[in-house]
C-alpha positions as CSV (number, residue, x, y, z in Angstrom):
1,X,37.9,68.9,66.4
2,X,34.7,67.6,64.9
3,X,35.5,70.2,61.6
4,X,38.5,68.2,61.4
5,X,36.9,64.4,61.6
6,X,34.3,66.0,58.8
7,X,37.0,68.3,57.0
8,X,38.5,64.1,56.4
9,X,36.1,63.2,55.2
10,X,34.0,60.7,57.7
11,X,30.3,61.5,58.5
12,X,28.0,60.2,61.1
13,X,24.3,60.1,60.8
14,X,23.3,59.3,64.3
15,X,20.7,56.9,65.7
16,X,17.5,59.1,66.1
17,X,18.1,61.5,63.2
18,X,19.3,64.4,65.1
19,X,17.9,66.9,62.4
20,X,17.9,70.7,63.3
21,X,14.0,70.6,64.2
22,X,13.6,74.5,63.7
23,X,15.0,75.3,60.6
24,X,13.9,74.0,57.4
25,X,14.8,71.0,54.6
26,X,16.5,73.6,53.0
27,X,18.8,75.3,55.7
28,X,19.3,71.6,57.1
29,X,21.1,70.7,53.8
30,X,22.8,73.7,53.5
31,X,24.3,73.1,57.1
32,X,25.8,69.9,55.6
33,X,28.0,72.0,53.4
34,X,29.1,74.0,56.3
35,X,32.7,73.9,55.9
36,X,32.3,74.0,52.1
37,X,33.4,77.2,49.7
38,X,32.8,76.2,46.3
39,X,29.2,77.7,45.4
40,X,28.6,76.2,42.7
41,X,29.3,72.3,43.4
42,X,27.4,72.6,46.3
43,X,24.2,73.9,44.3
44,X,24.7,70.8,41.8
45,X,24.9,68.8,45.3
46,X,22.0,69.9,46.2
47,X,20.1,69.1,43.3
48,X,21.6,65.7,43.4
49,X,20.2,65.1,47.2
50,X,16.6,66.6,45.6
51,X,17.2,63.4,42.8
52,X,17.5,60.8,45.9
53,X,14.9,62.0,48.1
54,X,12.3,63.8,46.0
55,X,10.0,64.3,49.0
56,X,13.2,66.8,50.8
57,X,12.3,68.8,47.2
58,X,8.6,68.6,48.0
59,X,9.3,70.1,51.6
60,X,12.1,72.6,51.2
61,X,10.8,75.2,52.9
62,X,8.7,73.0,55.7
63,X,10.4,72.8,59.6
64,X,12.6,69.4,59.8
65,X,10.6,69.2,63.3
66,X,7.4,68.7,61.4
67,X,8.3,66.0,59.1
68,X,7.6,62.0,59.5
69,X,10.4,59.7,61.2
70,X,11.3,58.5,57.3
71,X,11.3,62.3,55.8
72,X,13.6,62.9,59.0
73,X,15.9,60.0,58.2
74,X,15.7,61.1,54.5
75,X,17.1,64.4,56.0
76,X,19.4,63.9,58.1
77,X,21.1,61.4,54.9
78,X,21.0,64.1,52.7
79,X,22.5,66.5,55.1
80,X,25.3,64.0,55.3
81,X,25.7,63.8,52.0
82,X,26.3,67.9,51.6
83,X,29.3,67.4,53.0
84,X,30.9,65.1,50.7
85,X,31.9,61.9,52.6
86,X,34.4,59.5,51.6
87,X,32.9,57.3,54.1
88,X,29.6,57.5,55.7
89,X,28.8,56.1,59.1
90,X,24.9,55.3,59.2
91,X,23.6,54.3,62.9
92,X,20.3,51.9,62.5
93,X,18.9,54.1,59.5
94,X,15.7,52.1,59.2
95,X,15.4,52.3,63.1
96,X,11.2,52.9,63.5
97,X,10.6,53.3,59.7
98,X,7.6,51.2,58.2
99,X,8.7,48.8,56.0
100,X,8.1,50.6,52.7
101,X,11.0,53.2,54.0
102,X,12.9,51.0,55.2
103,X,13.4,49.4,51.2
104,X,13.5,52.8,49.8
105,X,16.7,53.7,53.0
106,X,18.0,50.5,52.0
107,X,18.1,51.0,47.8
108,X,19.1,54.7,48.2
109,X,22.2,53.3,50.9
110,X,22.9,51.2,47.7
111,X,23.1,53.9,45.1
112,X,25.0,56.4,47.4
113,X,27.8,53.4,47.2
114,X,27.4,52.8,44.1
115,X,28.1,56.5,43.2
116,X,31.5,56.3,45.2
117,X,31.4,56.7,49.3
118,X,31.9,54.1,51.2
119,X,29.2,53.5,53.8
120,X,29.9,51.7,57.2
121,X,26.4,50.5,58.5
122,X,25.1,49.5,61.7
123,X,21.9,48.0,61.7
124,X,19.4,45.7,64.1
125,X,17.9,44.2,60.6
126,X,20.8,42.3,60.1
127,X,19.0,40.4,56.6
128,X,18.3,44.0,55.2
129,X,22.4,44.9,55.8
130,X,23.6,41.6,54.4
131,X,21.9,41.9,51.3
132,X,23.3,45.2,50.9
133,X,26.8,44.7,52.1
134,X,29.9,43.8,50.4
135,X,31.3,43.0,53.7
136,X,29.6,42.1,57.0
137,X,31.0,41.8,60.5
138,X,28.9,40.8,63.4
139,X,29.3,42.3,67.0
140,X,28.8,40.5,70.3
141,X,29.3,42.7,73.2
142,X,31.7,45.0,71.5
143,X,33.8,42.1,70.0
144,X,33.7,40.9,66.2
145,X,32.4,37.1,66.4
146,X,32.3,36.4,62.9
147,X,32.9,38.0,59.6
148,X,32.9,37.7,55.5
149,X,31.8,38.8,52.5
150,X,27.5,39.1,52.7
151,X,27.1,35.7,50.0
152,X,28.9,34.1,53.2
153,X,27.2,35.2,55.8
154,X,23.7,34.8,55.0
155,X,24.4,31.1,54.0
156,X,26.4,30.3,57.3
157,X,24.4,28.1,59.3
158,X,25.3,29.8,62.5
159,X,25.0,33.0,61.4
160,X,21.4,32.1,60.2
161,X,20.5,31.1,63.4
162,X,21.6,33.3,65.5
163,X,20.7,36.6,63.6
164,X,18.9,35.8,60.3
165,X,15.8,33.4,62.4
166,X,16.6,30.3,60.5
């Protein structure tokens, strides 16, 4: 079943990373493209993942285990990416990242989108994810409370208070 939810086209990148600690950057990214056959788009894809995250190109050959929480995130993006998402589901990306990763997540979230895949975040930093999203909907135990486009959001009153500190 789950070849079938990624052969459609929706990726998850978990809370936590989840990378494959014991093999490398590499093999990681190449398990991405697991259910892929064409060669030679999947080299250029590759290459493409090295562009967004030069430091996976630094560490190609290092164990996913050994890198820091933001190379692991990096990862375990890029992975998703090999696959070729229409829509990708990121779970709390900039969870325990210091906050120099968490702007360069947040601008390479931005570019993936902007290059064509839609992107369904979660995320605890809810200013970060409004100032990235086109649309936002806020969750209270499981139920949407409030939604609207990001310009919206951030300037509703409520919203400010209750999730935005102001």
């Amino acid at each position: 079943m789950p070849d079938k939810i990624v052969k459609a086209g929706l990726i998850h990148v978990p809370e936590g990373r989840r990378v494959f600690a014991n093999l490398t950057v590499k093999e990681n990214l190449e398990m991405g493209a697991y259910l892929r056959k064409d060669t030679a788009q999947i080299k250029a894809d590759l290459e493409h993942v090295y562009e967004l995250f030069p430091r996976l190109c630094e560490r190609v050959k290092q164990l996913a285990g050994t890198l820091s929480g933001g190379e692991q995130q990096m990862l375990a993006m890029g992975r998703a990416l090999m696959s070729k998402p229409e829509l990708l589901l990121l779970d709390e990306p900039s969870m325990g990242l210091a906050p120099i990763l968490v702007d360069e997540i947040f601008d390479i979230i931005q570019k993936i989108n902007k290059d064509g895949t839609t992107i369904l975040l979660v995320e605890q930093n809810a200013f970060k994810a409004m100032s990235i999203a086109n649309r936002v909907y806020i969750l209270e135990t499981g139920e949407v409370a409030s939604s609207g486009n990001s310009e919206e959001m951030i300037h509703d009153e409520a919203v400010k208070k209750a999730y935005l500190g102001g």
